[in-house]
GUGUVEX-46180 format. One line per field, with one value per residue: x, y, z of N, C-alpha, C in turn; residue number from 1; residue in one letter. Coordinates in nm, 3 decimals, always signed. Layout:
REM residues N
nxx = [X | ...]
nyy = [Y | ...]
nzz = [Z | ...]
caxx = [X | ...]
cayy = [Y | ...]
cazz = [Z | ...]
cxx = [X | ...]
cyy = [Y | ...]
czz = [Z | ...]
seq = [NUM | ...]
type = [a | ...]
//
This chain:
REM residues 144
nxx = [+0.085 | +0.101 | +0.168 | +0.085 | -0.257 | -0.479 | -0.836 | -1.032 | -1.356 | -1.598 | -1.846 | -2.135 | -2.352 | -2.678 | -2.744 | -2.961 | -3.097 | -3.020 | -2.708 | -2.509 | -2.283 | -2.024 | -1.824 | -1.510 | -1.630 | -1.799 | -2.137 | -2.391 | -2.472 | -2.663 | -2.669 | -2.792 | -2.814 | -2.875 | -3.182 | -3.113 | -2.975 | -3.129 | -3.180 | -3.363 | -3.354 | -3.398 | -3.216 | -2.884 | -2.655 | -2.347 | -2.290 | -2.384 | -2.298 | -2.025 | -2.054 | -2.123 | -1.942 | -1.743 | -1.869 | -1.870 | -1.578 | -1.567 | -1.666 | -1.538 | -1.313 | -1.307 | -1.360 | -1.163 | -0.957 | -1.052 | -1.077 | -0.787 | -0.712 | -0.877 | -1.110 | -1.470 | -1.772 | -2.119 | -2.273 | -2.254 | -2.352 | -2.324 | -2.365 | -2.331 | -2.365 | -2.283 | -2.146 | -2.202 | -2.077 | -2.056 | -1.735 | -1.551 | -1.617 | -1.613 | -1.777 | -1.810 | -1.737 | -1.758 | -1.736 | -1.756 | -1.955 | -1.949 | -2.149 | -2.159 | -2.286 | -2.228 | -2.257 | -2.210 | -2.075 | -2.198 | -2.012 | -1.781 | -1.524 | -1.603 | -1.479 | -1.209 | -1.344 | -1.427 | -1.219 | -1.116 | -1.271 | -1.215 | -0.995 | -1.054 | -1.158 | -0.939 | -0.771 | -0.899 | -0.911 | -1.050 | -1.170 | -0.922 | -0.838 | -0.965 | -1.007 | -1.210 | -1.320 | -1.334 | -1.592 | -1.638 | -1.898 | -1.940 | -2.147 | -2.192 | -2.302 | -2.436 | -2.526 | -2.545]
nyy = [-0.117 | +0.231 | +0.529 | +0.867 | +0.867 | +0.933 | +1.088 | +1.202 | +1.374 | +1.552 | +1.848 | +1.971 | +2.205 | +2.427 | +2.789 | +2.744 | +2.475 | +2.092 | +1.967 | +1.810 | +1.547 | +1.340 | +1.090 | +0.929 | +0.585 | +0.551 | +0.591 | +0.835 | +1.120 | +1.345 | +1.601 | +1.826 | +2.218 | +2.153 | +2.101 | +2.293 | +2.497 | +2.646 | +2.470 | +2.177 | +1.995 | +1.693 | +1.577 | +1.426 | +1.627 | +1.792 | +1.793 | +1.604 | +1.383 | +1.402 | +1.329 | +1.042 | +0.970 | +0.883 | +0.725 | +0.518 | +0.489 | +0.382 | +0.148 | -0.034 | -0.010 | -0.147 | -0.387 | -0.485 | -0.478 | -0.656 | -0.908 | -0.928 | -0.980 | -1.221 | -1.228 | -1.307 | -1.211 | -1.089 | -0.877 | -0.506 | -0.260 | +0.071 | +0.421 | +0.734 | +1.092 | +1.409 | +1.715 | +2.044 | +2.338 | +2.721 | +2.806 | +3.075 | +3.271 | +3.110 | +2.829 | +2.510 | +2.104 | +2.009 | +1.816 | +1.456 | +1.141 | +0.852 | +0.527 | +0.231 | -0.070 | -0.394 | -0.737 | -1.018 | -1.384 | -1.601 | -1.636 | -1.550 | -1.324 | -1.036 | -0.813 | -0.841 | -0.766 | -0.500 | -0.374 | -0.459 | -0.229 | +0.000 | +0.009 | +0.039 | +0.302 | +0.461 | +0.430 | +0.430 | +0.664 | +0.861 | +1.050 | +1.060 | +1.242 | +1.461 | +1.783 | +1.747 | +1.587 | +1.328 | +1.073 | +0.750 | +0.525 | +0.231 | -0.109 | -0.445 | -0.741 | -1.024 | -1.335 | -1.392]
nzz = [+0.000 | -0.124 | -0.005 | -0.102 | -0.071 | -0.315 | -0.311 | -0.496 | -0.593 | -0.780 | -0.743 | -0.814 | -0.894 | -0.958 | -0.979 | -0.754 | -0.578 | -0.577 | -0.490 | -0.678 | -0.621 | -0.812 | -0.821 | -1.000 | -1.091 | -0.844 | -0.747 | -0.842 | -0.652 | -0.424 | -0.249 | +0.034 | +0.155 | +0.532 | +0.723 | +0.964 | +0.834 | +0.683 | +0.444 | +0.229 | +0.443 | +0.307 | +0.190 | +0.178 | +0.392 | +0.392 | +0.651 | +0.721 | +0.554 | +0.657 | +0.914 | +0.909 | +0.775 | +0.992 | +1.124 | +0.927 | +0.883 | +1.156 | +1.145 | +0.915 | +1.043 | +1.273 | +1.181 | +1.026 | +1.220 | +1.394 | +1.201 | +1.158 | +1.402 | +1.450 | +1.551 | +1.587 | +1.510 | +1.462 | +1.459 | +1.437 | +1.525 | +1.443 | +1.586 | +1.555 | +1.680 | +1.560 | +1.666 | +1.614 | +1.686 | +1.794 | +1.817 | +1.947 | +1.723 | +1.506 | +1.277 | +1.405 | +1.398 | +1.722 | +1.870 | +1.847 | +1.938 | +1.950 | +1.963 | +2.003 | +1.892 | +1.960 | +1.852 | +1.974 | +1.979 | +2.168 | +2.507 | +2.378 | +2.509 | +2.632 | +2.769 | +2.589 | +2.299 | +2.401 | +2.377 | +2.111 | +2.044 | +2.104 | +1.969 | +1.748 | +1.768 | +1.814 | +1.596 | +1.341 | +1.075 | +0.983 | +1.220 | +1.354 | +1.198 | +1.210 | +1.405 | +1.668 | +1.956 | +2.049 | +2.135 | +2.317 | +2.318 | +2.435 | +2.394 | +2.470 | +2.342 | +2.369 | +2.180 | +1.916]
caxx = [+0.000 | +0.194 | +0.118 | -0.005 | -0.369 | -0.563 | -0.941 | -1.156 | -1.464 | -1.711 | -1.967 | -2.196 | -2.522 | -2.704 | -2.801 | -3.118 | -3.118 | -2.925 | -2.525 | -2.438 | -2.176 | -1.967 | -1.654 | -1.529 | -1.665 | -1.898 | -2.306 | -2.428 | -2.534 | -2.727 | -2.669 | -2.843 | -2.798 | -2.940 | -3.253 | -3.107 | -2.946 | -3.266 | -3.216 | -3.470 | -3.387 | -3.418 | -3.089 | -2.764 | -2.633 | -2.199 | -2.299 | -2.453 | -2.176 | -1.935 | -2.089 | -2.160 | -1.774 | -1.726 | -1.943 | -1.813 | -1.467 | -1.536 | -1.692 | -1.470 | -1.179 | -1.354 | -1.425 | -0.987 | -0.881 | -1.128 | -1.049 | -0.680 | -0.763 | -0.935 | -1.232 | -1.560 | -1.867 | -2.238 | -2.327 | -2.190 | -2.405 | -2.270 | -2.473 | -2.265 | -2.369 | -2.167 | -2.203 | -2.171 | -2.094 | -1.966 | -1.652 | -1.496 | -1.684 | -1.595 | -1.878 | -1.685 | -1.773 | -1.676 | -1.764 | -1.862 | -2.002 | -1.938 | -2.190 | -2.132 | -2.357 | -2.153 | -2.302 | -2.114 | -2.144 | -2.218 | -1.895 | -1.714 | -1.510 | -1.670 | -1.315 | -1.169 | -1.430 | -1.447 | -1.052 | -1.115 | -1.368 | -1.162 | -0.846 | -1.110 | -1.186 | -0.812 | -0.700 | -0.998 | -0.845 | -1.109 | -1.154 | -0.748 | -0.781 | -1.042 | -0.958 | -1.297 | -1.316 | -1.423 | -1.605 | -1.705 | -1.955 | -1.966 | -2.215 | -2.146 | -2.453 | -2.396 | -2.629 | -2.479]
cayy = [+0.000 | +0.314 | +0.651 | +0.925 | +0.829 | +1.061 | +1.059 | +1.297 | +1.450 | +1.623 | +1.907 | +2.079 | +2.287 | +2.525 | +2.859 | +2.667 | +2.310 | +2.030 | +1.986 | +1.682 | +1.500 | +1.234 | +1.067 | +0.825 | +0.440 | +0.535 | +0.619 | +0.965 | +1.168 | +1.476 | +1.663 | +2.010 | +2.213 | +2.092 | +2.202 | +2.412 | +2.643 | +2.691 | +2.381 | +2.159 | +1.855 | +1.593 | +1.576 | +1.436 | +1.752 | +1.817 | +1.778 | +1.421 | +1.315 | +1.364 | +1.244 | +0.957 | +0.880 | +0.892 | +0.588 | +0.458 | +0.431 | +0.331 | +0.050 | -0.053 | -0.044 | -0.217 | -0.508 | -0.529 | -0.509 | -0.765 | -0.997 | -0.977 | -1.049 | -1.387 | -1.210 | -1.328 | -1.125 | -1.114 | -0.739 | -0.401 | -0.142 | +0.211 | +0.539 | +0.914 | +1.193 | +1.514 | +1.886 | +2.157 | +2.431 | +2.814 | +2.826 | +3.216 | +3.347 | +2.984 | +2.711 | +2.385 | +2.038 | +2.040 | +1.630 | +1.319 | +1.080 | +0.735 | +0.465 | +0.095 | -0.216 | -0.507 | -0.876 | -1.130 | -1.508 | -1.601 | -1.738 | -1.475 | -1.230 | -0.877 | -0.745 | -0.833 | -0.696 | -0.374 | -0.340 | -0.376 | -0.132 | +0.073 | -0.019 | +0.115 | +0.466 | +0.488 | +0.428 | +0.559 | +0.794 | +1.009 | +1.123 | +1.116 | +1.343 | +1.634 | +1.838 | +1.755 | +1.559 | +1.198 | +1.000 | +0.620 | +0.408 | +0.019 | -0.187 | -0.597 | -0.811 | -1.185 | -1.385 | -1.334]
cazz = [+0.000 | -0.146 | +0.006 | -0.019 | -0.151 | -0.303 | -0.338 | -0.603 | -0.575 | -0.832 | -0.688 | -0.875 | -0.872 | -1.037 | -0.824 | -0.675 | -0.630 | -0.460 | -0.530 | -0.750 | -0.578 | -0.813 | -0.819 | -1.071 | -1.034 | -0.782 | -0.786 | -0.768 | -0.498 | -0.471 | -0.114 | +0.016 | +0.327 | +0.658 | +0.760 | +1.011 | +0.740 | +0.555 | +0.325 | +0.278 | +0.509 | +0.283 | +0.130 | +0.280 | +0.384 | +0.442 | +0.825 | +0.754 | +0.562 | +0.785 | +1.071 | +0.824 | +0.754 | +1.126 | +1.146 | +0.808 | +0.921 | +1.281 | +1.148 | +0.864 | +1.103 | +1.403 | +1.083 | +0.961 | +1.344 | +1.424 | +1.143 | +1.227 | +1.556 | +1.446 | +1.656 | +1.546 | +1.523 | +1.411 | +1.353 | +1.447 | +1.457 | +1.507 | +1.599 | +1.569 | +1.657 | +1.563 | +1.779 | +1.526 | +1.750 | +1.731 | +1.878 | +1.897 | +1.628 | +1.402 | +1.335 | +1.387 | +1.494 | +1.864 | +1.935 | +1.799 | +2.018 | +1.866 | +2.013 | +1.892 | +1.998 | +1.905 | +1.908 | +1.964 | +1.978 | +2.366 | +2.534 | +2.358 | +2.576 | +2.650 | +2.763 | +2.467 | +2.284 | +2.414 | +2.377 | +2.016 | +2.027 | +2.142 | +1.929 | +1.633 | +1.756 | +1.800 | +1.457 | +1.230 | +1.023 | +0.955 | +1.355 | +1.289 | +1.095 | +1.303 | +1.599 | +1.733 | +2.045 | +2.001 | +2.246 | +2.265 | +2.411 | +2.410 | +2.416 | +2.382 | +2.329 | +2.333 | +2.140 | +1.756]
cxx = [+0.090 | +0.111 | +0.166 | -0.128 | -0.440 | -0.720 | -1.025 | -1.301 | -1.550 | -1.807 | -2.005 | -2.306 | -2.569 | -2.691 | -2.859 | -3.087 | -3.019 | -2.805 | -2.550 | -2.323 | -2.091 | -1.771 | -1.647 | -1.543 | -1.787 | -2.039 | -2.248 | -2.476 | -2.537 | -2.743 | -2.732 | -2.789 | -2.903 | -3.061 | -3.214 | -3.027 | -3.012 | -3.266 | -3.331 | -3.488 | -3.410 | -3.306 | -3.028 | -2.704 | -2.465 | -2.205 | -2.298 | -2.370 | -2.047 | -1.936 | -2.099 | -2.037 | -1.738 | -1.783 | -1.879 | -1.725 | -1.445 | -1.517 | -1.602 | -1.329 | -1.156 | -1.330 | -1.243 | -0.946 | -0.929 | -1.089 | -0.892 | -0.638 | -0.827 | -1.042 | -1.363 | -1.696 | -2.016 | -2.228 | -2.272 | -2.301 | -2.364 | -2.374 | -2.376 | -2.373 | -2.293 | -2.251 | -2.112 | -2.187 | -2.035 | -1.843 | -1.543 | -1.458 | -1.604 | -1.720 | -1.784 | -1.764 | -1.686 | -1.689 | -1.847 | -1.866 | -2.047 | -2.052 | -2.237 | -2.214 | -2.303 | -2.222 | -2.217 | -2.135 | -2.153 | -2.115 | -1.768 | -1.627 | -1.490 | -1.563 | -1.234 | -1.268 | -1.432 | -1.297 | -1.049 | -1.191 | -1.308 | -1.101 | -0.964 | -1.131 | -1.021 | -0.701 | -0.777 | -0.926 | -0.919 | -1.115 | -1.003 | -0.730 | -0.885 | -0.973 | -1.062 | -1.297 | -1.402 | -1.424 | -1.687 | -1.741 | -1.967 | -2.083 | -2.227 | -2.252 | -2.396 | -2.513 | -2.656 | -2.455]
cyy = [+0.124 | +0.485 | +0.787 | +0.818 | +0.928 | +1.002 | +1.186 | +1.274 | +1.547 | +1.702 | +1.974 | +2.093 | +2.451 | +2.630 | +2.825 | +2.528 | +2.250 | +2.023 | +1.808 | +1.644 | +1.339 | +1.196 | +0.947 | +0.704 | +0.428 | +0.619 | +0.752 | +0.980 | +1.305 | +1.508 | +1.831 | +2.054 | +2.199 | +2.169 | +2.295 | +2.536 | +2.672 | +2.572 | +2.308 | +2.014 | +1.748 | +1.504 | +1.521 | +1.551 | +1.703 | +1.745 | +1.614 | +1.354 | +1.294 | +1.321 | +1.104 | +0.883 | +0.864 | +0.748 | +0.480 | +0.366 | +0.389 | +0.179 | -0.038 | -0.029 | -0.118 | -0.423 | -0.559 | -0.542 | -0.675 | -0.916 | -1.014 | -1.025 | -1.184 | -1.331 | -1.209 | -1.236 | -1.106 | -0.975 | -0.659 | -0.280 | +0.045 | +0.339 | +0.646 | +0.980 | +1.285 | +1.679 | +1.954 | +2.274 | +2.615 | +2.818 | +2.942 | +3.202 | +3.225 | +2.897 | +2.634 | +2.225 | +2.050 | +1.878 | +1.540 | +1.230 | +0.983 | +0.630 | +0.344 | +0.015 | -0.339 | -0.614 | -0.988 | -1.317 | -1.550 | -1.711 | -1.637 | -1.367 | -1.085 | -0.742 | -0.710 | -0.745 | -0.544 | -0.273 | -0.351 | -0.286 | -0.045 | +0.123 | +0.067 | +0.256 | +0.518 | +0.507 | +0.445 | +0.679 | +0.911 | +1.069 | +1.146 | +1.267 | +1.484 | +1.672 | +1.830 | +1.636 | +1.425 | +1.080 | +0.822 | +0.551 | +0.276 | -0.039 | -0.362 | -0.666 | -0.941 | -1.270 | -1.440 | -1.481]
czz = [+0.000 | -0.075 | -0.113 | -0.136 | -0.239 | -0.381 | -0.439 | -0.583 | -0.621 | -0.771 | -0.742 | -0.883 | -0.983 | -0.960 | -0.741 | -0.693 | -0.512 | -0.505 | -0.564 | -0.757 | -0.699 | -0.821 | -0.943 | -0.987 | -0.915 | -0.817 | -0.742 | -0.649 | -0.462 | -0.245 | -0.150 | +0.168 | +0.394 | +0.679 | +0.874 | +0.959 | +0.626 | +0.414 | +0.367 | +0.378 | +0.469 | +0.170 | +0.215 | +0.308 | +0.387 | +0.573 | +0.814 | +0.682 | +0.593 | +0.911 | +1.012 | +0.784 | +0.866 | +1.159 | +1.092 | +0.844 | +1.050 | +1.229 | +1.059 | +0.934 | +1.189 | +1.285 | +0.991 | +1.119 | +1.380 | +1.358 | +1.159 | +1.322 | +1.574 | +1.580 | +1.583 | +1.636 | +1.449 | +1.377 | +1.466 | +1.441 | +1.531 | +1.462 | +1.654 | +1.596 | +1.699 | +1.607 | +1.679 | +1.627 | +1.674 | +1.833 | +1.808 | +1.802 | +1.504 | +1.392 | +1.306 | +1.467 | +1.616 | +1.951 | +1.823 | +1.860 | +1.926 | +1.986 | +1.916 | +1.993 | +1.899 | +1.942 | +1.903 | +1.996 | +2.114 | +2.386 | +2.504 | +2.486 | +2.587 | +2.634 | +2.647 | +2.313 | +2.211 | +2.387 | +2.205 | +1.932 | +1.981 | +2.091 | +1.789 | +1.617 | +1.754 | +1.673 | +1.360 | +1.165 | +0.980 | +1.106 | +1.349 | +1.252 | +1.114 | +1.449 | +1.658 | +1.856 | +1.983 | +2.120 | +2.208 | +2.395 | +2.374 | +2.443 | +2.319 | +2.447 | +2.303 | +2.281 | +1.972 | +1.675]
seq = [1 | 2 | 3 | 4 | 5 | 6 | 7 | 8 | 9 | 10 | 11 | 12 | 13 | 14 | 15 | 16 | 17 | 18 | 19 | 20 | 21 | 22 | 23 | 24 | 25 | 26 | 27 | 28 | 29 | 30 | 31 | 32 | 33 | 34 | 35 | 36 | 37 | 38 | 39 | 40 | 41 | 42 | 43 | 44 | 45 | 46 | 47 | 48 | 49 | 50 | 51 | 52 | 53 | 54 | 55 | 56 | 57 | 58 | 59 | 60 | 61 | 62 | 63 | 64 | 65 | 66 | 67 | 68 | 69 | 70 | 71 | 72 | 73 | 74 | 75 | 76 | 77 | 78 | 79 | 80 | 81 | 82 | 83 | 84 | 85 | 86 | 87 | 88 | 89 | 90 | 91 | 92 | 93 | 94 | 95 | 96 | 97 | 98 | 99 | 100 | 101 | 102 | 103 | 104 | 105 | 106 | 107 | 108 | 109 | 110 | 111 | 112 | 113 | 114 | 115 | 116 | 117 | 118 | 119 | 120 | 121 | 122 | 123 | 124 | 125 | 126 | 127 | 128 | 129 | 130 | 131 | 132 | 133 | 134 | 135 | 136 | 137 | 138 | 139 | 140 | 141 | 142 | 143 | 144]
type = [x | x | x | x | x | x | x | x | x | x | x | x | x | x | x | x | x | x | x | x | x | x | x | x | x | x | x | x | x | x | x | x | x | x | x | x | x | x | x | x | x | x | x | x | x | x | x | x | x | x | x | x | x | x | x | x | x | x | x | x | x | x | x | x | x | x | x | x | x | x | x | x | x | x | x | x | x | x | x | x | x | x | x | x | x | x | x | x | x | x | x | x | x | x | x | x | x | x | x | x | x | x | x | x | x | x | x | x | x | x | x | x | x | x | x | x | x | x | x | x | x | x | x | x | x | x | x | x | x | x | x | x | x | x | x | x | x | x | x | x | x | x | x | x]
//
């Protein structure tokens, strides 16, 4: 795997309308702003896809640690949410509050687990890669 990477990104709009996001090889995708900056809420907005890669790459890192780990697992499900604040006179996210419910097969151990929960919010490269504060809760379900 050679660094650097680089990823591309198409955006375009008329005056009015939603922004037509593509990249090569992958589907379209038509984002607006959020309803709390007068868009109309039914778009992915900027906000929602970055809270949205936040998830992305928890989970897609929780799912390579894991498998190097020879740690078996039924489902993953991860729930962000990101605090768009103003911080002197900036808007910025100011937290994302990662919350994972992991299932696992019963017998499994919780500890272990939660250590590579853990080991995922730690090496995510998109939180890597914000100055926003990133918090995580666990939750391990046996039953998977």
């Amino acid at each position: 795997m050679n660094f650097p990477h680089h990823y591309r990104v198409t955006a375009s709009a008329q005056s009015e309308g939603p922004v037509s996001l593509t990249a090569e090889k992958l589907p379209g995708l038509e984002s607006d702003a959020p309803a709390q900056f007068g868009g109309p809420g039914n778009r992915w907005s900027p906000e929602d896809l970055l809270t949205a890669a936040v998830a992305d790459c928890f989970l897609l890192s929780f799912r390579a640690i894991a498998t190097a780990s020879k740690f078996a697992f039924s489902q993953l499900e991860v729930n962000v949410e990101g605090t768009l604040d103003r911080v002197e006179r900036a808007m910025l996210f100011t937290s994302f509050q990662i919350r994972a419910r992991l299932t696992v097969a019963t017998g499994n151990d919780p500890e272990r687990a939660r250590r590579l929960l853990e080991k995922a919010e730690q090496t995510c490269l998109i939180t890597n890669s914000l100055k926003s504060a990133v918090h995580l809760e666990c939750e391990i379900v046996e039953g998977g």
